[in-house]
C-alpha positions as CSV (number, residue, x, y, z in Angstrom):
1,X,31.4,3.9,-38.5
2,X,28.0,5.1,-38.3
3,X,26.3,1.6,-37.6
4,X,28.9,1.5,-34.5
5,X,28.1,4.5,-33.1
6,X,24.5,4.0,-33.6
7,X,24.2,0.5,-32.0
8,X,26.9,2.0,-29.2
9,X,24.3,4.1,-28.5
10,X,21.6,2.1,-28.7
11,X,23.7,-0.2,-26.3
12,X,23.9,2.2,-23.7
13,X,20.4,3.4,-24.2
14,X,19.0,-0.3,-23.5
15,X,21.9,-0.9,-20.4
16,X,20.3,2.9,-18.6
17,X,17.0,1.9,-18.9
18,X,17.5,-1.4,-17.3
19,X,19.1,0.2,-14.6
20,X,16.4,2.8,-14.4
21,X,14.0,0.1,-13.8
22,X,16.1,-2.0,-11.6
23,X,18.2,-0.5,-9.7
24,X,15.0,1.2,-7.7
25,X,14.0,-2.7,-6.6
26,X,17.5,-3.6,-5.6
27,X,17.4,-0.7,-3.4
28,X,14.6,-1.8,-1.8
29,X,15.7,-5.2,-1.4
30,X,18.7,-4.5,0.2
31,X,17.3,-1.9,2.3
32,X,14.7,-4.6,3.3
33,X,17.5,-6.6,4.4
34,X,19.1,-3.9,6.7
35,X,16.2,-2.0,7.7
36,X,15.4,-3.3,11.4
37,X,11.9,-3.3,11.2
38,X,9.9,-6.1,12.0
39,X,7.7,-8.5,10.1
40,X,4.4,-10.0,11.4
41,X,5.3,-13.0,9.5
42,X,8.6,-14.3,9.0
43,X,9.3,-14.6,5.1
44,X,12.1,-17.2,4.7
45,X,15.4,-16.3,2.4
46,X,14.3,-16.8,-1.4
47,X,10.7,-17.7,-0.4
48,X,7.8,-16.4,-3.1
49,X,4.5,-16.6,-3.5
50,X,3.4,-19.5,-5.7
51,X,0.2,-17.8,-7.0
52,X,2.5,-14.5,-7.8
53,X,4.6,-16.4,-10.0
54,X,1.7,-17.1,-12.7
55,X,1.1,-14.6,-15.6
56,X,-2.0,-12.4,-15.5
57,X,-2.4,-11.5,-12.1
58,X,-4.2,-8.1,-12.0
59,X,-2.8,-6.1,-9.6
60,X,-5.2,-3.0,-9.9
61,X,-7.9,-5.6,-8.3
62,X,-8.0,-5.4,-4.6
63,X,-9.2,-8.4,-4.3
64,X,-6.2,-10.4,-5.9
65,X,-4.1,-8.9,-3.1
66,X,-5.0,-11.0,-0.5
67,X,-6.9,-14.1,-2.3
68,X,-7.1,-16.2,0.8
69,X,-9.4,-13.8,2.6
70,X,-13.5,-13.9,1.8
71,X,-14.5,-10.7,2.8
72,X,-18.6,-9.8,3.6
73,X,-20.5,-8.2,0.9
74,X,-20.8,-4.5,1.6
75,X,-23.5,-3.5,4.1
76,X,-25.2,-0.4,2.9
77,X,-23.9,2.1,5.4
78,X,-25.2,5.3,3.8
79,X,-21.3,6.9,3.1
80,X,-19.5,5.4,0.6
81,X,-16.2,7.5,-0.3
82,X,-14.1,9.2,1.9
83,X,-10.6,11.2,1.7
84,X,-7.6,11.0,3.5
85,X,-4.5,13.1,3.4
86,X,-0.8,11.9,4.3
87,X,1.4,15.6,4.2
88,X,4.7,13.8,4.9
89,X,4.3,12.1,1.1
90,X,2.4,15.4,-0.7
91,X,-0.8,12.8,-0.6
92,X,-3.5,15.4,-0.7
93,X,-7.9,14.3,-0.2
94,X,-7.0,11.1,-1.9
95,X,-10.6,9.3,-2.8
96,X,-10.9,6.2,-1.0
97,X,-14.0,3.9,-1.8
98,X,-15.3,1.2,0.9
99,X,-15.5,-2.3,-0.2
100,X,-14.4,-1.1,-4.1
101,X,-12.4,-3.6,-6.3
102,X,-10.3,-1.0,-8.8
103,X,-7.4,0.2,-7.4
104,X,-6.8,2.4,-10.7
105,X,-9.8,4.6,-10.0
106,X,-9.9,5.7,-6.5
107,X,-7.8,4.0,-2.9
108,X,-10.1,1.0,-2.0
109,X,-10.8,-0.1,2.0
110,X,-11.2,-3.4,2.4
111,X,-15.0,-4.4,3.2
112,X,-15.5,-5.6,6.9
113,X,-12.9,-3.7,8.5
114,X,-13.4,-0.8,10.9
115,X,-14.8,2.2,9.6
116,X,-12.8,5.7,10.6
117,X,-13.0,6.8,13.8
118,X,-14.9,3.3,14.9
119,X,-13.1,0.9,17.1
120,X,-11.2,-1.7,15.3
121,X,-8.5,-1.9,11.9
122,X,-9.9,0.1,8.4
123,X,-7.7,-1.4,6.3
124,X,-6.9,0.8,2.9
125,X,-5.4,-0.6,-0.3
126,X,-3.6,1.4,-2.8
127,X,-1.5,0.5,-5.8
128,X,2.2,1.4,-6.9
129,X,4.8,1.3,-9.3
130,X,8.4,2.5,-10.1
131,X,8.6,5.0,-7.1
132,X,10.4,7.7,-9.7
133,X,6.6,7.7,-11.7
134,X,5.4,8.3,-8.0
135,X,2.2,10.5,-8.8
136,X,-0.4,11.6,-5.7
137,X,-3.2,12.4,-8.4
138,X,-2.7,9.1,-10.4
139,X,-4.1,6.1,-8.3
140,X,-1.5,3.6,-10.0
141,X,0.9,5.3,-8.6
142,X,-0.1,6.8,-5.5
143,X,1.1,4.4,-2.9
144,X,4.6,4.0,-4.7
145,X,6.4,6.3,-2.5
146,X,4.7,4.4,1.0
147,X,7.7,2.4,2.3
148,X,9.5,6.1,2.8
149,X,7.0,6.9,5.1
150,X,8.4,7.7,9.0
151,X,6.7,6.6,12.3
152,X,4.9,9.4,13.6
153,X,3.6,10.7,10.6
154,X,0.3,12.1,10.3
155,X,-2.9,10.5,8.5
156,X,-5.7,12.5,7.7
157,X,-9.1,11.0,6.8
158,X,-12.3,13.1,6.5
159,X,-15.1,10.7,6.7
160,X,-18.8,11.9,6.5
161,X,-18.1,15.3,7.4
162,X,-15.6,14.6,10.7
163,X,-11.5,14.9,10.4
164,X,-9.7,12.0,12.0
165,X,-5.9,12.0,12.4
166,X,-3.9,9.0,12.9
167,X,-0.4,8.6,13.6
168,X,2.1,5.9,12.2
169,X,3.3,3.7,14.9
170,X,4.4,0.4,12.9
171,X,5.7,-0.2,9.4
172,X,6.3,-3.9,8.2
173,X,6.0,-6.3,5.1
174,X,3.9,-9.5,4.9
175,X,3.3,-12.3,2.1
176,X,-0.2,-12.5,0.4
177,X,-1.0,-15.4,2.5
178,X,-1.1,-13.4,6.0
179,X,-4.4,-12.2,6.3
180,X,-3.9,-11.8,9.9
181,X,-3.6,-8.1,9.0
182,X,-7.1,-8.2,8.2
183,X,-8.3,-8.9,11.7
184,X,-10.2,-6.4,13.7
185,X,-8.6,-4.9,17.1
186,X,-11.0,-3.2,19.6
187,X,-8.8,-1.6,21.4
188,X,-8.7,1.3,19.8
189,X,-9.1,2.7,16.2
190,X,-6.1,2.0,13.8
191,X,-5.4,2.5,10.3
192,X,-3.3,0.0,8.2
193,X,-1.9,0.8,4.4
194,X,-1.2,-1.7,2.2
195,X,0.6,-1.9,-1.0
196,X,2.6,-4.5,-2.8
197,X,6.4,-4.6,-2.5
198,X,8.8,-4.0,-4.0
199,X,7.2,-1.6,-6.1
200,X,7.7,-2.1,-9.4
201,X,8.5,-5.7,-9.0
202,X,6.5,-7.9,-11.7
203,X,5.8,-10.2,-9.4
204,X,4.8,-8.5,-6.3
205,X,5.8,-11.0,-3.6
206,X,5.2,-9.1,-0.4
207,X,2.9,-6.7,1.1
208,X,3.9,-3.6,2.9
209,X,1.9,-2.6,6.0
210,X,1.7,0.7,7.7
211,X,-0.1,0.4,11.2
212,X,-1.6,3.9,12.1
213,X,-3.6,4.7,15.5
214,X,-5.8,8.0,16.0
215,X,-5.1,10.8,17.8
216,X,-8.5,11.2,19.5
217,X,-10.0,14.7,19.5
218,X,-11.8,13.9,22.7
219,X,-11.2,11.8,25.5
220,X,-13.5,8.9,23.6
221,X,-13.6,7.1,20.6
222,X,-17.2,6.3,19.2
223,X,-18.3,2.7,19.4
C-alpha cells in the first residue's frame, strides 16, 4: 500500500512538473498564433531552424543568436556600459555592454549598431527562460518576461551621463536567419530588443523583436 501511494505520488509529482515547464510554451505558442501582430519575416507552419536543432548551442553567447551576421570589431569609443530601465516589466538600470558576447553577465548591444541617442537602430540582446523564474537582477532571466511588454511603453537608457527615453511602437518575432533587424535606419533613433522565443523552449526557434523610437528631449537628435 505504501509503494502505491508513494509511486502515486511520485506520478503526479513528475505529471505537475511537466506541466510547469510546458504549459508556459504552449501558451506562447498559441497566443503567437492569435496575437495579430506582425512578423518582418513570414515563418511558415512547422518551419525550424536547422542549426537550432543540433545539441550544444550556447545560448548565453550573443553571437550564436544571429550566426549569419559578421559584425565589425568594436571601435574604441571611450564608454563601454550603459543602463537602461523598462518600468512597465520592474527592469531597473540593467547593465548593458557594447559589442559583449555573455549574455549571463550583463545585457549585450550588438557591435555596429547605433549608439543611444545617435541616428540609426542600437540593437540590445538579452537572455530568457521559463517566464515564472523571470528575475530583473539575474541576466538569464531578465528578458523572460519581454513578449508581455505593451506598445507605448517606456525605455530608459542612461548612456554617458545623458537619459534617453524611447517608446515601444512595434513588437514582432523573426527566425535566426533575418538579420535584416540588424540594419541601420537614419531616420531617426530606435531601439530594438531581442530575445529568443518561446522562452524556455530548448530549441529556441524564433527571435522576438521589440522596435522602440525616442522621445527627443529637444527638437533634434544628435548626428
Amino acid at each position: 500500500m505504501v509503494k502505491k501511494f508513494f509511486g502515486f505520488l511520485s506520478a503526479v509529482l513528475g505529471l505537475g512538473l511537466l506541466v510547469y515547464v510546458f504549459v508556459p510554451i504552449l501558451l506562447y505558442e498559441y497566443g503567437a498564433v492569435s496575437r495579430s501582430e506582425k512578423y518582418l519575416s513570414p515563418i511558415p507552419e512547422g518551419e525550424v531552424w536547422a542549426a537550432d536543432m543540433g545539441e550544444g548551442i550556447d545560448f548565453t553567447k550573443a553571437s550564436n543568436w544571429f550566426p549569419n551576421a559578421n559584425p565589425p570589431e568594436n571601435e574604441n569609443l571611450g564608454v563601454e556600459y550603459y543602463s537602461i530601465s523598462i518600468p512597465s516589466l520592474k527592469i531597473e538600470n540593467a547593465t548593458v555592454r557594447i559589442g559583449g558576447e555573455n549574455l549571463d553577465e550583463s545585457l549585450i548591444q550588438y557591435a555596429g549598431t547605433a549608439l543611444p541617442g545617435k541616428k540609426g537602430n542600437a540593437v540590445v540582446f538579452g537572455h530568457s527562460i521559463l517566464p515564472q523564474f523571470f528575475n530583473p537582477k539575474d541576466y538569464l532571466t531578465i528578458f523572460s518576461t519581454l513578449p508581455e511588454i505593451k506598445k507605448g511603453a517606456e525605455i530608459i537608457i542612461n548612456y554617458d551621463g545623458i537619459t534617453y527615453t524611447y517608446r515601444v511602437e512595434d513588437k514582432f518575432e523573426v527566425l535566426p536567419t533575418d538579420i535584416q533587424i540588424l540594419e541601420q535606419n537614419i531616420s531617426d533613433s530606435y531601439l530594438s530588443l531581442v530575445t529568443c522565443v518561446p522562452p524556455g523552449h530548448p530549441l529556441r526557434p524564433k527571435r522576438l523583436i521589440v522596435r522602440a523610437k525616442i522621445i527627443p528631449p529637444v527638437n533634434t537628435i544628435s548626428q
